[in-house]
N, C-alpha and C positions, 0 to 999 in steps of 0.2 A: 758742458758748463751752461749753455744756453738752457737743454732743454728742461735741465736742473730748475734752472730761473723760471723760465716758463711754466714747471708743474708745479712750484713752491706759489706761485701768482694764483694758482687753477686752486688750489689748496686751500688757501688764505681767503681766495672771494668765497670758497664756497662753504667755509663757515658762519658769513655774515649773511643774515637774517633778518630784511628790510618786511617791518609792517606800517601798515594805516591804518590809523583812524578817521572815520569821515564821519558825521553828521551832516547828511544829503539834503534832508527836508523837501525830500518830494525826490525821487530818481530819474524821474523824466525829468523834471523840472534841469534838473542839474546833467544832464547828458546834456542838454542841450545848451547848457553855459561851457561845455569843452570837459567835464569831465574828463572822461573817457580816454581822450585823447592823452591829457594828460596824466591820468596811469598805464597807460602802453608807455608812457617816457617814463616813471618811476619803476618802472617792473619791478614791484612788491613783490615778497612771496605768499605773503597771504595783505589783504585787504577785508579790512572789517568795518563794515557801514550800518548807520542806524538813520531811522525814519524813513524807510521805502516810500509811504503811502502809497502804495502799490499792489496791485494783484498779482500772482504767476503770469496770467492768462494776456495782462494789459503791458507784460514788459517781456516777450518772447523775442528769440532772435538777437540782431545785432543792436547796439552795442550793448545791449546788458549780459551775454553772454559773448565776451569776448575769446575769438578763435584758442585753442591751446590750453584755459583755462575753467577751472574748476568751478564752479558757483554753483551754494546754495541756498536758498530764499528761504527765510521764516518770515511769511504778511501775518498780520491782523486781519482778524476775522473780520473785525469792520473794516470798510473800502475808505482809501485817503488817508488811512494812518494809521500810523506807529510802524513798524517792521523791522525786519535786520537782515542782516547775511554776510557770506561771506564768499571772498573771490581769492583761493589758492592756485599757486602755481604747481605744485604736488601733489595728487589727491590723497584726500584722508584717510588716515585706515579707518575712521567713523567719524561720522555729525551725530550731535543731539539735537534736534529741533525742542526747545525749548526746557523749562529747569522741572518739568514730571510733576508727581502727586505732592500735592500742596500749594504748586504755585498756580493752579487752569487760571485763576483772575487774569496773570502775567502772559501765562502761552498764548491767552484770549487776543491779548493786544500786541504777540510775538517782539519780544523782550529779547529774547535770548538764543544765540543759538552758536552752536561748538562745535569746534574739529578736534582731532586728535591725531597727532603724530607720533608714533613710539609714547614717550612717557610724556610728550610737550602736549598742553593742551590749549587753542586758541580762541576765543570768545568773543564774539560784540554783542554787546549791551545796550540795552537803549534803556536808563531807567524811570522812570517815572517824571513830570512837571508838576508841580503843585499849584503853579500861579494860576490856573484859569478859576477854580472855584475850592472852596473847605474841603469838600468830600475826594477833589483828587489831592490834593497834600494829606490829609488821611489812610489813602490809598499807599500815599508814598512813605509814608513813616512804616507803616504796617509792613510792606514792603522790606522795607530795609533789616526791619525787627526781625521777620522769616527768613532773611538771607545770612543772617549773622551764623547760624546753623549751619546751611549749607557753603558759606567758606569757610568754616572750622573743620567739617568736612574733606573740603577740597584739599586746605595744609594737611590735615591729617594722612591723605592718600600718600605722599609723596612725588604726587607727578608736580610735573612744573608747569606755571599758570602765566599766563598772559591773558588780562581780560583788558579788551581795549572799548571804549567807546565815550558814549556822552550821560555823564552820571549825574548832569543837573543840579550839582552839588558844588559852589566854590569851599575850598579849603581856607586858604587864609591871606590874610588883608591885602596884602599884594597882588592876591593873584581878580583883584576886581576894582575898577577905577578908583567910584564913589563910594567904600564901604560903609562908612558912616550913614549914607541916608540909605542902605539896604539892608539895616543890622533886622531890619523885620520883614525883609522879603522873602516867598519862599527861595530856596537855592543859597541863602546864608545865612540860616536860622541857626541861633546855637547849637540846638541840638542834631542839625545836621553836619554839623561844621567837627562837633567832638565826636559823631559817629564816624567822620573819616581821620579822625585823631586814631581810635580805635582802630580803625582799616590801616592804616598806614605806621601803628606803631609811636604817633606823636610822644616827643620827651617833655617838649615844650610849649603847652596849648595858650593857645591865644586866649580863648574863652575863658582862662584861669580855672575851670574845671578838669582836673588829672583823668587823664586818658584810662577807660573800663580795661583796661590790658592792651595786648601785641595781636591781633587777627593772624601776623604773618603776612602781613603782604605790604608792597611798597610803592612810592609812585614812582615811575622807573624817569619820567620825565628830570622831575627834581632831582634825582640823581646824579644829572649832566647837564644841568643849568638851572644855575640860580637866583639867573636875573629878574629884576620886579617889570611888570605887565608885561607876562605875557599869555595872551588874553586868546580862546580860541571860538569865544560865540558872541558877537556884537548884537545888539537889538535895531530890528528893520527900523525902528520909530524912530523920527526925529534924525540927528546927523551924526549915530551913535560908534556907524565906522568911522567916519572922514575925521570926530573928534576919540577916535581910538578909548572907547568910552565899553569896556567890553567885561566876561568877564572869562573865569577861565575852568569849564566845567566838562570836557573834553579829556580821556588820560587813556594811560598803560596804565593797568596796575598789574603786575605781575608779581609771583608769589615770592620769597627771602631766599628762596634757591636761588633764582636768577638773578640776584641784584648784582652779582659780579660780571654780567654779560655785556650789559646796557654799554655800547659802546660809545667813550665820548665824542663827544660832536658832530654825531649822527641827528644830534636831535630837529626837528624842522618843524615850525609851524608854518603851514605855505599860505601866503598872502598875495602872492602874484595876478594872482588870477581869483574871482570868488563864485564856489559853484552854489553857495546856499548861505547863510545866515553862520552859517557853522567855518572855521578853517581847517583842514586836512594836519594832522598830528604825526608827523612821521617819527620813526626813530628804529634805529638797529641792533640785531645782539648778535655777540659771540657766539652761535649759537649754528652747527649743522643740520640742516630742515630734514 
């Protein structure tokens, strides 16, 4: 009877399927605010981080390659920014370093990069910023137009998708303090806001403009909370944590296969501690790694 109990417990944990998302902004930077420490106590089974600002070469050893696990780095050609990677507990049966012919602008500034488990596929994304100047919100609309392709793609394969990361993009008015005076910022531009209507399947757009179709894919976060602010990138400036003034451009989005997975109340935005500008997005699936 016990050991019954025991192996139905061993069964049960080991269908649930704990990721992250982090937005690090800068990897040292944030090792050295405790990171680290604290995902050895989350023990994800995959972790997905974007903005290294980092070389291979400048983050060798411990803690970026923590004992037992898996890590693979995609830097930006240029030094001090952009980057991704990811840190599994299982190795993959394959990475892609970055999204292939069409996208070199993206792999340029390592965007993207992906695992593969059996038919699961895991992602961190770092997509593009628009606020510094015209030509990179250009960069970013362009961007999003060429990838409309390749997640039609991806639904179409049939593997199941988990893209986690930071997509610089708020969705809708709740999910960002002051919307009103950022209706012409980049990050909640209309037409970024009805691009992720389109990503996400929207029935009901804010923007009063009817969603271009279903992409197939969903935000898995909303799925299991649907409370207002909850916000996962504060601005350094001014007092925009301490007045929770934030917004919330950090997600899962995983594809319509898995939307039955997403386990409730798994969901975490962790606040505890702050390793960057960005908060750590956690959340679990039903799902056997």
């Amino acid at each position: 009877m016990v050991s019954s109990i025991i192996l139905a417990r061993i069964n049960s944990n080991a269908k649930k399927m704990k990721v992250i998302s982090v937005n690090v902004n800068g990897i040292r930077a944030s090792a050295k605010k405790g990171l680290f420490e604290w995902l050895a106590k989350e023990d994800a089974d995959v972790v997905c981080v974007q903005e290294l600002k980092a070389q291979p070469d400048q983050i060798q050893g411990a803690p970026f390659y923590p004992e037992g696990v898996h890590t693979y780095l995609h830097s930006a050609e240029k030094k001090g920014y952009s980057g991704v990677a990811l840190y599994c507990k299982r190795e993959p049966d394959e990475v892609h370093y970055g999204l292939g012919e069409g996208f070199e602008d993206a792999d340029f500034e390592g965007r993207f990069i992906q695992a593969d488990f059996g038919d699961l596929s895991v992602i961190s994304l770092y997509m593009p910023s628009g606020s510094s100047k015209e030509e990179r919100q250009e960069f970013k609309i362009d961007l999003m137009d060429r990838m409309e392709a390749r997640l039609a793609e991806m639904v179409a394969s049939g593997r199941r998708w988990i893209i986690c990361g930071d997509w610089n993009i708020v969705h809708k008015k709740r999910d960002i303090k002051n919307w009103r005076g950022n209706q012409k910022r980049s990050g909640f531009l209309p037409e970024e806001r009805q691009w992720l209507d389109w990503l996400f399947g929207e029935t009901d757009p804010e923007t009063g403009v009817p969603a271009k179709g279903d992409a197939g894919f969903r935000d898995a976060f909303r799925l299991v909370n649907d409370q207002d602010e909850q916000y996962t990138w504060w601005s350094n400036r001014g007092q925009a944590w301490a007045n929770n003034t934030g917004w919330r451009i950090d997600y899962h989005v995983i594809s319509k296969n898995l939307e039955s997975t997403v386990i409730p109340g798994s969901d975490l935005i962790y606040k505890d501690q702050r390793f960057s500008d960005h908060a750590p997005l956690v959340l679990e699936y039903d799902i056997k790694l």
